[in-house]
N, C-alpha and C positions, 0 to 999 in steps of 0.2 A: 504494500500500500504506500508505503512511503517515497515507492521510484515513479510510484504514478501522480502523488502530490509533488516531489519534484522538478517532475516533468511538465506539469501545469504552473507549478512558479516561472518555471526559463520563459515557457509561453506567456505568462502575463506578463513578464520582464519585455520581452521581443515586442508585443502587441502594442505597450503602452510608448517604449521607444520612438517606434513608428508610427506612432500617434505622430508623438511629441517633433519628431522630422519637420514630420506634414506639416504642422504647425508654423515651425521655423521657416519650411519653402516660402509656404504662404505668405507669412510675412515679408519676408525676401521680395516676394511677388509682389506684393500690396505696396510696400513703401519704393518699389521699383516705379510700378503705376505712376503711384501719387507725385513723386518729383520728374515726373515727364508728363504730366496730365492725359494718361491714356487711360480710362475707366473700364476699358474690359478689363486691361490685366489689375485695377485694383478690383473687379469684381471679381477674376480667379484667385486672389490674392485672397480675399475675405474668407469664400469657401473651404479656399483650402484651410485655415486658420480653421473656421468651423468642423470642417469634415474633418480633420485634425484630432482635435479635441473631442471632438463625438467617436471616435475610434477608438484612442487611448483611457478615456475614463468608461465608454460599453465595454469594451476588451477585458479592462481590467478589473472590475465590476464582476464580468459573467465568471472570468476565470479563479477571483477569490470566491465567488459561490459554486464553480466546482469541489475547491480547495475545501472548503468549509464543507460540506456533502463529504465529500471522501475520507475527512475526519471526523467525522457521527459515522461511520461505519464502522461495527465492534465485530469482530472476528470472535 
């Protein structure tokens, strides 16, 4: 039981990382936009920040409620 909790820790590590990327891109992205006044890319700029941040905290969320489940399990 325990190689399968921490095999779901590496994953919730990995997922919220790559949250956290996504976010950084985004950003990149957005204040790229904003000092050359082109509004698409601070609209992919935005999302990405969002979609970012909706990855890494669902990701890591779901993954500490696997974690948490497979530690109530009594052998």
């Amino acid at each position: 039981m325990s190689t399968a909790i921490s095999v779901f820790r590496i994953v919730q590590a990995v997922v919220t990382i790559t949250g956290l990327v996504w976010v950084l891109t985004g950003a990149i992205d957005f204040f790229g936009g904003r000092n050359n006044n082109d509004s698409m890319r601070q609209e992919k700029g935005s999302n990405g920040m969002v979609n970012g941040a909706a990855v890494g905290i669902i990701g890591a969320a779901v993954c500490q409620a696997i974690i948490t489940a497979l530690n109530g399990i009594s052998m």
